[in-house]
C-alpha positions in Angstrom: 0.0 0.0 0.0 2.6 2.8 1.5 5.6 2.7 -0.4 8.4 4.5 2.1 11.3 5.1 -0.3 8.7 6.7 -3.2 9.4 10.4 -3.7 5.1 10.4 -4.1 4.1 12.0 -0.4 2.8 9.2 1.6 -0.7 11.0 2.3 -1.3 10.9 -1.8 0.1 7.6 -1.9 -3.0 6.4 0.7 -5.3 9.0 -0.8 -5.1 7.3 -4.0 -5.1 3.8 -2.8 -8.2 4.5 -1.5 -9.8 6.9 -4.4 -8.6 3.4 -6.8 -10.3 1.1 -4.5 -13.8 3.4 -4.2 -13.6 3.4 -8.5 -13.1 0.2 -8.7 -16.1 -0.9 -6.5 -14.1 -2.9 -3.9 -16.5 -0.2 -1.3 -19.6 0.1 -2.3 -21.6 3.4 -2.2 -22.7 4.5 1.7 -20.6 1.6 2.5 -18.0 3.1 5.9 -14.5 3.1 4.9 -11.9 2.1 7.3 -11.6 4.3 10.3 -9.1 6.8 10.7 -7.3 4.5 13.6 -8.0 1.4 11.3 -5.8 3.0 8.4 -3.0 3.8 10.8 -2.9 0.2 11.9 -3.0 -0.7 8.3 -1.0 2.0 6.5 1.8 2.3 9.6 1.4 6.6 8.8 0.7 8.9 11.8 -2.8 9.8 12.4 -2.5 13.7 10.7 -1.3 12.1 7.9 -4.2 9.4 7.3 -6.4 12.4 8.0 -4.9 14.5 5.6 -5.7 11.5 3.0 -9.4 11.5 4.1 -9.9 15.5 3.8 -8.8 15.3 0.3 -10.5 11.9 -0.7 -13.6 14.5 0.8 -12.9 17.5 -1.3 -12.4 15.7 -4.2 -16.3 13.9 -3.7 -15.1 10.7 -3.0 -16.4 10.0 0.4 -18.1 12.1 3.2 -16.6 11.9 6.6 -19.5 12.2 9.9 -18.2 13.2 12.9 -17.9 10.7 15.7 -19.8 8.1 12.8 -16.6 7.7 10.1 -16.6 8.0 6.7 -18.7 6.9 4.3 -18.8 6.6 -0.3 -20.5 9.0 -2.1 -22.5 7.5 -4.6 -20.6 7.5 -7.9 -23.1 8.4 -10.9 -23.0 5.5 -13.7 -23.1 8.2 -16.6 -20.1 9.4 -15.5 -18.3 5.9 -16.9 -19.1 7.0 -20.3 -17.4 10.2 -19.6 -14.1 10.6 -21.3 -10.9 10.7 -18.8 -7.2 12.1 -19.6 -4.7 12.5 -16.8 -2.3 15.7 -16.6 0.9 15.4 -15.5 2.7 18.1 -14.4 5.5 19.4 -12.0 3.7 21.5 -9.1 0.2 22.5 -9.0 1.8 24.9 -6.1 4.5 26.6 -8.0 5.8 28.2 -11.3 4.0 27.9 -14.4 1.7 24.8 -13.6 -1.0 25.7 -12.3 -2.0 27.6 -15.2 -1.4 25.2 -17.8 -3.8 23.0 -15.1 -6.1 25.8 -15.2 -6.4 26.2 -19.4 -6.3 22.2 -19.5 -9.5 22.0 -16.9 -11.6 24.7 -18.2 -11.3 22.9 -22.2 -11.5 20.0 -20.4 -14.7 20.8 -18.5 -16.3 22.8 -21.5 -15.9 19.2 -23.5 -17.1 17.0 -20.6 -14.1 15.1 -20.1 -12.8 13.9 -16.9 -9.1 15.4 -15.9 -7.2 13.2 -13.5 -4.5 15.6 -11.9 -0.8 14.4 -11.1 2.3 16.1 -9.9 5.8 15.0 -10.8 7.4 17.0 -8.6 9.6 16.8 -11.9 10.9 13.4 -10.6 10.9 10.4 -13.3 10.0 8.1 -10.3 6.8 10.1 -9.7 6.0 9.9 -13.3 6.0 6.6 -13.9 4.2 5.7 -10.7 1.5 7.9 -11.7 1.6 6.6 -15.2 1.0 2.8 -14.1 -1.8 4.1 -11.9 -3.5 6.0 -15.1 -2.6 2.7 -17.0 -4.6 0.4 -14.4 -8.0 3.2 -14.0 -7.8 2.6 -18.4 -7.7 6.6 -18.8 -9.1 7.8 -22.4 -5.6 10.0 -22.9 -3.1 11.5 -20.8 -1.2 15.0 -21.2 2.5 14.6 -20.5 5.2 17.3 -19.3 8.1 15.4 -19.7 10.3 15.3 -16.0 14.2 16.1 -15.4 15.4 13.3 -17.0 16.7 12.1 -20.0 15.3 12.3 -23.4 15.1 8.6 -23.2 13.7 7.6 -19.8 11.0 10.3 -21.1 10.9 8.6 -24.1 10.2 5.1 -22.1 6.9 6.6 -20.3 6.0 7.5 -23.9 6.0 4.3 -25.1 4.3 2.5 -22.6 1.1 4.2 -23.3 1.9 3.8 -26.6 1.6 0.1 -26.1 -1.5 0.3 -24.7 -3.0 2.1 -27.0 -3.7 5.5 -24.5 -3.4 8.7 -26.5 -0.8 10.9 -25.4 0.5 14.8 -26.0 3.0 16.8 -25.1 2.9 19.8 -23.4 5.5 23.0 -22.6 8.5 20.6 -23.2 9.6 18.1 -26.3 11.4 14.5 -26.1 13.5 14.0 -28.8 12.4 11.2 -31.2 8.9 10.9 -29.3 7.1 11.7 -32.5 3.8 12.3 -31.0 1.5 15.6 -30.7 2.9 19.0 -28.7 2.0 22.0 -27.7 4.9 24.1 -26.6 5.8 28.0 -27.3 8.9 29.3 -29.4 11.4 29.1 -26.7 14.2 29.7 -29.1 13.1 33.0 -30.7 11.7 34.2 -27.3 15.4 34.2 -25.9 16.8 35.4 -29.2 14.5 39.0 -28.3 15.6 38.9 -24.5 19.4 39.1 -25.4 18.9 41.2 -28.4 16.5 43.3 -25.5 19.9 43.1 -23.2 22.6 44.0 -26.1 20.2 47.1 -27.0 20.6 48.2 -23.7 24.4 48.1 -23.8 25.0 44.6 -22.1 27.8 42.3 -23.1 28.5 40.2 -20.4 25.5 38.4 -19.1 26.0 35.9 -17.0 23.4 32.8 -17.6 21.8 30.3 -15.0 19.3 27.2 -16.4 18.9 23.8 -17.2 20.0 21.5 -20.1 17.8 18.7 -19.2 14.6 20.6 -20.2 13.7 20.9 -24.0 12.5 24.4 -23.4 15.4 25.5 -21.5 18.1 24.4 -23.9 16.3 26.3 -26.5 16.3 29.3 -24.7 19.8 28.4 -24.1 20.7 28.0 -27.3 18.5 30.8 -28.6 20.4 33.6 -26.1 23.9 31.7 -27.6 22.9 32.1 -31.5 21.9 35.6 -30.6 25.5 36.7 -28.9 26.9 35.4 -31.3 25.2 37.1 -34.3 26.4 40.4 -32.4 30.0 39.1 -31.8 30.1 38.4 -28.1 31.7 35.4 -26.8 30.1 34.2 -23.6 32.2 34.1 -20.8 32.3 30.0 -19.5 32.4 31.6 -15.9 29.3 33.3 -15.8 27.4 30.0 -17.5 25.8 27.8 -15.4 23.5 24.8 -17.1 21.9 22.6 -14.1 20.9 19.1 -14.9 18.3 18.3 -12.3 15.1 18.9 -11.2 14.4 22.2 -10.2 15.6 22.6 -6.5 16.0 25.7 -4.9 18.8 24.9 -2.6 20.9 23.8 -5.4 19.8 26.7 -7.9 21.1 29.1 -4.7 24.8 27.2 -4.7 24.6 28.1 -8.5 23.3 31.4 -7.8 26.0 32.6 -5.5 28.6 31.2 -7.8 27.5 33.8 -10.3 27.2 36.5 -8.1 30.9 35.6 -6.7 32.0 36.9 -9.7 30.2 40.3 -10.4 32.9 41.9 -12.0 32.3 39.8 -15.0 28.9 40.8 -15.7 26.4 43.5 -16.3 23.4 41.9 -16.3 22.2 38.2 -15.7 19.4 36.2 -17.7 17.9 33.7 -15.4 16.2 30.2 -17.1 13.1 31.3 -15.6 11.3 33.4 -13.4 11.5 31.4 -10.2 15.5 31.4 -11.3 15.3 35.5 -11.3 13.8 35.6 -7.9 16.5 33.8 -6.4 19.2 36.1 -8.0 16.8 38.9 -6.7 16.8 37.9 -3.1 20.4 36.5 -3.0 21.1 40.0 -4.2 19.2 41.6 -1.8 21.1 39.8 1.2 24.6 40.7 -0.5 23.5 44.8 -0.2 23.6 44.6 -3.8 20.6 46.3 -5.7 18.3 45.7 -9.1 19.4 47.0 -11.9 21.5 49.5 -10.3 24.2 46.9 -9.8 23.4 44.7 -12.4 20.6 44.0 -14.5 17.8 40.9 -14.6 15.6 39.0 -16.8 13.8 36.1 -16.1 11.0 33.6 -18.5 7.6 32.9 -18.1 6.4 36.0 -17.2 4.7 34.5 -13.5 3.2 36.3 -10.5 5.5 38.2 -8.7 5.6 40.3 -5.8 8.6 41.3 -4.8 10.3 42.6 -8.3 9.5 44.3 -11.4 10.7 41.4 -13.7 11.8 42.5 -17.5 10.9 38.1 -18.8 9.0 36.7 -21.8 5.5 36.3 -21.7 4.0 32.9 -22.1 0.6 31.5 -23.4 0.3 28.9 -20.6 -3.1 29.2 -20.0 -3.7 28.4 -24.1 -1.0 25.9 -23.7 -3.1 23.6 -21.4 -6.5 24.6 -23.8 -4.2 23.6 -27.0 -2.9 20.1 -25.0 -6.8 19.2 -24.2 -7.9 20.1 -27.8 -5.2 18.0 -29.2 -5.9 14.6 -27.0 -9.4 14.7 -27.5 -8.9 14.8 -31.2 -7.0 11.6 -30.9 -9.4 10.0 -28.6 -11.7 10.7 -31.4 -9.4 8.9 -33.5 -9.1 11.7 -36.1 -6.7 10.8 -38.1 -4.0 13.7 -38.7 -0.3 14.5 -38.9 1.9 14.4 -35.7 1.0 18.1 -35.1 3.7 20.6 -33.3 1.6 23.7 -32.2 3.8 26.3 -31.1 2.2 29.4 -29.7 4.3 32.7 -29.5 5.3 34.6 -26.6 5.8 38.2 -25.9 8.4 40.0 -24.4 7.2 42.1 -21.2 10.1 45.0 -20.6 10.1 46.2 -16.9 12.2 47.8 -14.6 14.9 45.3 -13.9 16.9 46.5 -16.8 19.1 49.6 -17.0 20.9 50.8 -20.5 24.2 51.3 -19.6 25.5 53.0 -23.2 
């Protein structure tokens, strides 16, 4: 049941043991689940945690839980079978870009009567494929797939095992490399092109430059900001050049962080991966006494909520992204027959205050 050395949070991993077991009928509707001190016995988790389980399994209308009584199943309507059901994977419904592309993915989910099944990575291949098996075994309709900090090939290996049972999949935000299946992604490579050209306008040459090579999008950007300093004759200092090659985590990304800043004699102005990237160069500043843009300048990607900084970063359709990602598995549910289709929306650059010409 509990699986203690899975990165999955051991609440979610009873939560859905028990979701699995209400779909597949093994309790039966109004029939009392086990009580919270009967799942501690059986799970071995504390009692806050089996609770935490429950109020989910609640929220979600799985069950509802009567004080002092226990916890009984909701009636599960039988038209709802013949609804249509895609899982979404993505990295954090609590952070960065996800929970918009969530957002535009339920809404064009919803307005099509589909079912969406939500899972976070945590941008760990082992969460993946743990949730991938699970989608496998409830016989999902389609799933929507942002591909994890790994390889292009242990991506590629959660690709084709839907593949080989026949589930539907797309891509979204990020690409694998020889998947050859349906994506919706933006123009990562031209939107990076019109940040540096954005930072050589303003008189920057030496930009220091903090991402990650495992991510498709990233190594666009990446090689995008490269093609462009290049075009205008700068060499890009190895120093200031950081490419990570894990998950996103933000003690890490700080080690990397203060490496750059070490060296601020080397650079004007720092382009950060993406935004949550830019907010650690912002606050890492900010403890060193050193200030945005007056001691160097800042631009970040994705264009996300912040509070704390005026962020110069490229706008992206996210929201449209997750629409796209829905409208493009239902077609293949649907079994239209089409071309592999690449859809790639275009972003906008958003010019703020973190950037100061210099010349």
């Amino acid at each position: 049941m509990i699986n203690s050395k899975s990165p999955v949070p051991k609440y979610f991993q009873l939560q859905t043991w028990l979701q699995d077991r209400i779909e597949q009928g093994y309790y039966a509707t109004n029939e009392k689940i086990p009580t919270e001190v009967e799942l501690v016995k059986l799970s071995g988790l504390s009692r806050a945690t089996v609770r935490q389980a429950l109020r989910n399994l609640e929220q979600n209308g799985y069950i509802v839980r009567k004080k002092r009584v226990g916890s009984f199943v909701l009636k599960i309507e039988k038209d709802t079978k013949n609804i249509p059901t895609v899982g979404i994977l993505i990295p954090d419904i609590r952070s960065g870009y996800a929970p918009i592309l969530a957002r535009g993915a339920e809404d064009e989910a919803t307005k099509n009567n589909i079912s969406l099944i939500l899972c976070n990575t945590d941008d760990l291949l082992s969460q993946a494929k743990y949730h991938i098996d699970r989608l496998i075994n409830l016989k999902v309709s389609g799933v929507i797939y942002v591909p994890v900090a790994a390889s292009d090939k242990d991506n590629l290996q959660i690709i084709k095992k839907l593949k080989r049972k026949n589930i539907p999949v797309v891509l979204a935000d990020r690409g694998i490399q020889g998947s050859e299946i349906d994506i919706v992604t933006t123009n990562n490579f031209e939107g990076s092109r019109q940040i540096a050209q954005h930072l050589i306008n303003e008189g920057h040459e030496r930009i220091a430059f903090l991402s990650n090579k495992l991510y498709s999008t990233e190594r666009l950007r990446y090689d995008g900001f490269i093609s462009k300093m290049k075009e205008a004759n700068i060499n890009q200092d190895p120093a200031i050049t950081i490419l990570d090659k894990g998950a996103f985590n933000v003690n890490r990304y700080l080690t990397h962080v203060h490496k750059i800043l070490k060296n601020k004699k080397k650079f004007t102005a720092v382009y950060a991966g993406h935004d949550r990237i830019a907010l650690l160069f912002y606050s890492a500043a900010t403890n060193m006494g050193l200030s945005v843009p007056e001691d160097f300048s800042l631009v970040g990607y994705d264009n996300m909520p912040l509070t704390t900084i005026s962020l110069t970063t490229m706008h992206q359709p996210i929201y449209e992204m997750g629409q796209e990602s829905v409208r493009l598995i239902i077609a293949r549910i649907n079994n239209e027959k089409s071309n592999i289709k690449n859809i790639i929306l275009n972003s906008t650059l958003i010019k703020r205050s973190s950037v100061r010409k210099i010349k």
